[in-house]
C-alpha positions in Angstrom: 12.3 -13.6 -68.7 14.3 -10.5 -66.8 16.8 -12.4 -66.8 17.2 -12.5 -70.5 15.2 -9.4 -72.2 18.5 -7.2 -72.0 20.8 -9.4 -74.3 17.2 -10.3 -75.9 16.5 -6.6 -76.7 20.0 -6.1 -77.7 19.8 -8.8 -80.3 16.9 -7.8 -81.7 18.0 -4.3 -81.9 21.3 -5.4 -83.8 18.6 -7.3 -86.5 19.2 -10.6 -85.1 15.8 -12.9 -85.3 16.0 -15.0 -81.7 14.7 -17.9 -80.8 12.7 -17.5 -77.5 11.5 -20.3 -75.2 9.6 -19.6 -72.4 8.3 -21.7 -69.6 4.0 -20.8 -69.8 2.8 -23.6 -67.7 3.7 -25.7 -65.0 2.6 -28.9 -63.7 4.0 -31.2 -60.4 7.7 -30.7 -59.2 8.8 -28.4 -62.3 12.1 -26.8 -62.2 11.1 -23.3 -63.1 8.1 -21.2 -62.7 6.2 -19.9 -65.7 8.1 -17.1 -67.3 11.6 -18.9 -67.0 13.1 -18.1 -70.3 16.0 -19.1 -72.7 17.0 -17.5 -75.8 19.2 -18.9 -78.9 21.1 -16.1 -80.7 21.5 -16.4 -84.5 25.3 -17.6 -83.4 24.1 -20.4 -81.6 24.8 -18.8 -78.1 22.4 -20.0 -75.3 21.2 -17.3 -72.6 18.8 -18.2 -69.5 17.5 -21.7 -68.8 13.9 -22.9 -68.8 14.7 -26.5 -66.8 17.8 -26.0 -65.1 19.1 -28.4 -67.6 17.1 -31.3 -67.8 15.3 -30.1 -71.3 17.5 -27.5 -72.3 19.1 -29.5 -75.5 15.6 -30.4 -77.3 14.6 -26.8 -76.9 17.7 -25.4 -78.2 17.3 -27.7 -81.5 13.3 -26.3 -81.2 14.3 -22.7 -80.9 16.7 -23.3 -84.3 13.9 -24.9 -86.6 11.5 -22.0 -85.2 14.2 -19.4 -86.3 14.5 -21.2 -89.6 10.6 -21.9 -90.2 9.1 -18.7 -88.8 6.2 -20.7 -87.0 6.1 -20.6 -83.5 5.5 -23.7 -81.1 4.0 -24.9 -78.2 5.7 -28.2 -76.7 5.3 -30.4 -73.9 7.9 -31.6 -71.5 7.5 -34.4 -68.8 8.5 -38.0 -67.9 5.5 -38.9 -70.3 7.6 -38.4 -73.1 8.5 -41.2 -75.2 12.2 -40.4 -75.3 11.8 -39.5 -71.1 15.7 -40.0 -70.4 16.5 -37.9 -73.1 14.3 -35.3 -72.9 12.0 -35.9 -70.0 12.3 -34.1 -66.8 14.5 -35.7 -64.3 12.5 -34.2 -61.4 9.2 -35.7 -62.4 7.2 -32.8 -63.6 5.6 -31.4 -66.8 6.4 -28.0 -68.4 4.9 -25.9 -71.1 7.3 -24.2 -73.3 5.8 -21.7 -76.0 9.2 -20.7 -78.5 8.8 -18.4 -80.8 10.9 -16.1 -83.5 11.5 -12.4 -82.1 12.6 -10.1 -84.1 12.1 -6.2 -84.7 8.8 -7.4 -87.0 7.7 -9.4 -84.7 8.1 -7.9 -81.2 7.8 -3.9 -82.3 7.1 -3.2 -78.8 10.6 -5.0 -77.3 12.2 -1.0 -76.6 9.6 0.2 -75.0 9.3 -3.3 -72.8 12.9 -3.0 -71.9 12.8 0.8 -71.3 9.8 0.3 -68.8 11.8 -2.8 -67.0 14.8 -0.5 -66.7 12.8 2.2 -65.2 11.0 0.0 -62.6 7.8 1.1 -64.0 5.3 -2.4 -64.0 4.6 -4.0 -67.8 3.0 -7.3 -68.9 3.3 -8.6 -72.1 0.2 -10.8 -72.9 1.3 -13.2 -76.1 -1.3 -16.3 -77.6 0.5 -19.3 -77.2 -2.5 -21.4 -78.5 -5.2 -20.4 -81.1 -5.8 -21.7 -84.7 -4.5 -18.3 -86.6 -3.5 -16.1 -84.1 -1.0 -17.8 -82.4 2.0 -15.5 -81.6 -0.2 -12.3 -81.7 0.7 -10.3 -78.3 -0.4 -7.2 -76.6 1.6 -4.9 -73.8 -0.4 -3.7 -71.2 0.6 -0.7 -68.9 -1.8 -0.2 -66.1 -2.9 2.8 -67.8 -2.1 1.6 -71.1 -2.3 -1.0 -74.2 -0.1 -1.6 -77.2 -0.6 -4.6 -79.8 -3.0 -6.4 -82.4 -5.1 -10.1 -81.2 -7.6 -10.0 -83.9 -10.6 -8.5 -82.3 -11.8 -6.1 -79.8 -13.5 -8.6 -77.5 -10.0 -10.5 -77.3 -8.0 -7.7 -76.5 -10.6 -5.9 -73.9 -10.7 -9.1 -71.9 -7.1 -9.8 -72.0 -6.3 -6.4 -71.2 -8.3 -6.6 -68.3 -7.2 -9.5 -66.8 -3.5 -8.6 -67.7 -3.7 -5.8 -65.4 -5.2 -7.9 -62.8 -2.0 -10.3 -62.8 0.2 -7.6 -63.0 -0.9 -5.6 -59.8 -0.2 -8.9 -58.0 3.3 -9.7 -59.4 2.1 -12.9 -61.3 3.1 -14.4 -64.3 0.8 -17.2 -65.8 -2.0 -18.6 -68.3 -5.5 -17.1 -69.6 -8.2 -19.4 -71.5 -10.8 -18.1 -73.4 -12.8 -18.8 -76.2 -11.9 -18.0 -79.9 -12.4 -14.7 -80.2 -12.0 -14.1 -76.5 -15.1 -15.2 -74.6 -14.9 -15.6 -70.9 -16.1 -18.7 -70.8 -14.8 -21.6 -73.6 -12.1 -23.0 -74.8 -9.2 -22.4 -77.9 -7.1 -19.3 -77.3 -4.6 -19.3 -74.6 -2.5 -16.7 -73.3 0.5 -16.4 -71.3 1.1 -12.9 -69.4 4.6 -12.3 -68.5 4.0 -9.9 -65.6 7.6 -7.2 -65.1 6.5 -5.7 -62.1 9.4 -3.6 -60.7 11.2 -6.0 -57.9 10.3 -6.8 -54.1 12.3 -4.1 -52.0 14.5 -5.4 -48.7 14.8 -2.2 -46.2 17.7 -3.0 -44.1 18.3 -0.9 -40.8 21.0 -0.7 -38.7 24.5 -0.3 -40.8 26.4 -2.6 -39.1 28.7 -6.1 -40.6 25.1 -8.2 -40.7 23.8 -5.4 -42.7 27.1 -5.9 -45.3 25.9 -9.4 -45.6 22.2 -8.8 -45.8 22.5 -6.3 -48.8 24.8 -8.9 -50.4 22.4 -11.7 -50.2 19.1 -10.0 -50.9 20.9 -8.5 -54.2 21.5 -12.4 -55.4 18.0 -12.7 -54.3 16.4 -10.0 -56.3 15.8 -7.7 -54.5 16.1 -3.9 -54.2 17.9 -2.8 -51.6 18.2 0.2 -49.0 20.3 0.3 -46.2 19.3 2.8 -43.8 21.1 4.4 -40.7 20.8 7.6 -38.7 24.3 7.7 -37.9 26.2 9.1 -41.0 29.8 7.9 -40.3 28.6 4.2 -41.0 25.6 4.6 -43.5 27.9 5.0 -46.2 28.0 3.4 -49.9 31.5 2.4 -49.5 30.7 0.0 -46.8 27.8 -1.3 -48.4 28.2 -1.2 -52.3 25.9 -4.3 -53.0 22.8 -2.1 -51.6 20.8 -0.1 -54.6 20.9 3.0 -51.9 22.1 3.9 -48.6 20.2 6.7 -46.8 21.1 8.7 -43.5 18.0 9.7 -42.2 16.1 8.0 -38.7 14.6 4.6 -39.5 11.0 5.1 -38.2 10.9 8.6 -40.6 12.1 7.2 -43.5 10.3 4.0 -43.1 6.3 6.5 -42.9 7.4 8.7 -45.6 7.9 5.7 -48.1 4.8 4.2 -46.8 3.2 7.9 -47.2 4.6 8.2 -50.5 3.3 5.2 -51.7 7.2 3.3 -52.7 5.8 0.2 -50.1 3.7 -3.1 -50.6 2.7 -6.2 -49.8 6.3 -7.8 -51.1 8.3 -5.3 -48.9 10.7 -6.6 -46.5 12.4 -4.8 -43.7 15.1 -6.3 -41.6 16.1 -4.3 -38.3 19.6 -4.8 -37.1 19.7 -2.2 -35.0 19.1 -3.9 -31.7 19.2 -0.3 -29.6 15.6 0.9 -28.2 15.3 4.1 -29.4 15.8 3.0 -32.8 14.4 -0.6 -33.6 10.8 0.6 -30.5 9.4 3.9 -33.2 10.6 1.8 -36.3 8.5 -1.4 -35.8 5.9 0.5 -34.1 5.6 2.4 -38.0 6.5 -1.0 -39.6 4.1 -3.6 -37.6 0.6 -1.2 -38.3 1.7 -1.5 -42.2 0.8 -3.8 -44.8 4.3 -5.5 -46.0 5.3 -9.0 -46.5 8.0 -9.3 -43.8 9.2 -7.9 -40.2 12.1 -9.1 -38.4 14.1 -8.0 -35.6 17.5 -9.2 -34.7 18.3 -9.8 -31.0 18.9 -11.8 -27.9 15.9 -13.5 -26.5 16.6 -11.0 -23.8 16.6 -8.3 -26.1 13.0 -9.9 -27.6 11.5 -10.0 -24.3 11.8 -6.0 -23.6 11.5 -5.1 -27.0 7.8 -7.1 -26.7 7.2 -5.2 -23.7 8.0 -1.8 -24.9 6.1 -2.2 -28.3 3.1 -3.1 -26.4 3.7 -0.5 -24.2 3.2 1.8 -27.2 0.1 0.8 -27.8 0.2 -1.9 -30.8 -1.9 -5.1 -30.5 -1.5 -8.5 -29.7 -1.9 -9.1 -33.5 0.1 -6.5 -34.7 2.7 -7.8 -32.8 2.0 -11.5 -34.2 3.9 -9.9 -37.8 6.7 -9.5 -36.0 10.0 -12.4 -36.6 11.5 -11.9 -33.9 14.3 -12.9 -33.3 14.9 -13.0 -36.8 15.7 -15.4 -39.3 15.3 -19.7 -39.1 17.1 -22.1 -36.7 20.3 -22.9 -38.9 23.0 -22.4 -36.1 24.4 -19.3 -38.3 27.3 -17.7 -36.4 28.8 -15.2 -39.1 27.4 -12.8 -40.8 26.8 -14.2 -43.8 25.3 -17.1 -41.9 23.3 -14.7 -40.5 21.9 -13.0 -43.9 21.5 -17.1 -45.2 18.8 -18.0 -42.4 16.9 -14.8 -42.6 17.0 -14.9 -46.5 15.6 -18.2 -45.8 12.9 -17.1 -43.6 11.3 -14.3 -46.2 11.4 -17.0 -49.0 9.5 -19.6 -46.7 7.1 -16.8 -45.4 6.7 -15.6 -49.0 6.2 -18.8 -50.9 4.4 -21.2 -47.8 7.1 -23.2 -47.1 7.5 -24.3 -43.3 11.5 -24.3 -43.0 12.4 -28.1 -42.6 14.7 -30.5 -44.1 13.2 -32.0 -47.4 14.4 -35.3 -46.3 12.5 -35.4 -43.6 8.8 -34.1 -45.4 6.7 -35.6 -48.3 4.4 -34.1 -50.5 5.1 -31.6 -53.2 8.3 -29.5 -53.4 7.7 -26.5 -54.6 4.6 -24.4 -53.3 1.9 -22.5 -54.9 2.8 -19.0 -55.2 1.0 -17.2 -52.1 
């Protein structure tokens, strides 16, 4: 739903009641994972897609008669359907989509949602999407705080609770509980839309692969530092697609985010340095900490003493196993770009399980389990 909550909250803020479909489920190949969102302005105007096409007109004629009746809906979408071709997904799987009215009444909260996206701070709105009279009822949860009405205590201690445990991982996805929010049974369901702040891509080494790097890890997502000791070429000019470019030595920079506490377990850092006595003290710092990706760009000569002076400094054979080096997949990239394409390519398959081969040439399922 990032996508979306800007023009959403503007909207709103003008009066407008929206119509807001979210993906809350997903089941087999779907298109888009669970917090996918599209919203129908009260001039007909579509923003954000929940399919990637395939449903996108029977939702938009949803979100309309939600607008109109004030009731919201939870609807099935999958080649089950009786009308498949026209509404069914192409690709073979099933999708839940909860849409709903928003509006200032409705979504009180939306400005301070917004406000907390904007400021990178992490939010999860928790929202019923199944109950027989409290459907629609929501709560915001802060990790030190909660806003909103469910109907009971017991219901919004538990989901409170297990809000906060989605959002510390970065997920989005569905609760069951009983009624009136029992841990065990069946009849209220709850999606929480997790807005943790986004994944961070350190790039060292300001050099033309860097360029590219920052430019496809900003498509990506991502929040971007580009960091250089050198302070003629660490400059936002050259890299204006980066969030920040700092001048400082990597390894220093890289421990006093770590110390500071602005690193986790999504972080990726991409050294482009290829010269010793920056790229040795960096990824002796970066391979003893806990983040989701090291690489290191270089020749296979390069890789071979880099391996032996990292050891040489001490780290372990399974420190040294975190290391991708040399970086990136086998795609034959020659440019730059090329470049940033294949190790964009080997984060997302590292991140999300995927082993980096031609689809034609594997069977199973498509699109993995979030890891």
């Amino acid at each position: 739903m990032r996508e979306v909550f800007e023009d959403l909250a503007r909207r709103v803020a003008a009066g407008q009641t929206v119509g807001l479909a979210t993906v809350v489920a997903t089941f087999s190949s779907a298109p888009r994972p669970p917090g996918a969102a599209m919203l129908v302005g009260a001039d007909g105007e579509v923003v954000g897609s929940v399919s990637g096409g395939c449903v996108e007109g029977a939702v938009y004629e949803l979100a309309q008669q939600v607008v109109a009746d004030g009731v919201p809906v939870l609807q099935r979408y999958g080649v089950s359907d009786d009308d498949a071709f026209a509404v069914g997904l192409t690709c073979g799987g099933i999708i839940d989509v909860y849409v709903e009215p928003v509006s200032a009444q409705t979504f009180p909260q939306l400005p301070e949602v917004l406000a907390a996206i904007q400021a990178r701070q992490p939010v999860a709105v928790a929202t019923i999407v199944e109950h027989p009279d409290r459907l629609g009822r929501r709560l915001v949860v802060w990790p030190d705080q909660v806003d909103g009405d469910v109907g009971s205590a017991r219901a919004r201690d538990a989901i409170a609770d297990d809000a906060r445990g989605l959002l510390a991982t970065g997920r989005s996805g569905t609760l069951h509980y009983g009624p009136d929010g029992q841990r065990r049974g069946e009849g209220m369901t709850v999606f929480v839309n997790s807005f943790e702040p986004p994944p961070r891509l350190l790039v060292f080494g300001a050099i033309d692969f860097a360029a590219a790097m920052a430019r496809m890890a900003a498509f990506l997502g991502y929040r971007v530092t580009v960091c250089d000791a050198r302070p003629v070429f660490a400059t936002k000019s050259r890299f204006p697609e980066a969030d920040e470019v700092v001048v400082d030595w990597p390894h220093r920079y890289l421990a006093a985010e770590a110390e500071a506490g602005r690193l986790d377990e999504r972080t990726a850092v991409a050294v482009l340095t290829h010269d010793p006595k920056f790229d040795v003290p960096l990824l002796e710092v970066a391979l003893r900490l806990k983040l989701g990706y090291v690489g290191a760009m270089g020749s296979r000569r390069t890789h071979d003493d880099r391996m032996r002076r990292l050891r040489e400094a001490g780290l372990s054979e399974g420190e040294l196993a975190g290391l991708s080096s040399p970086i990136g997949l086998d795609l034959g990239a020659r440019t730059p770009e090329e470049t940033a394409v294949s190790i964009a390519a080997e984060i997302i398959a590292l991140r999300w399980g995927g082993g980096g081969e031609r689809l034609a040439r594997t069977d199973g399922a498509i699109h993995h389990p979030r890891g």
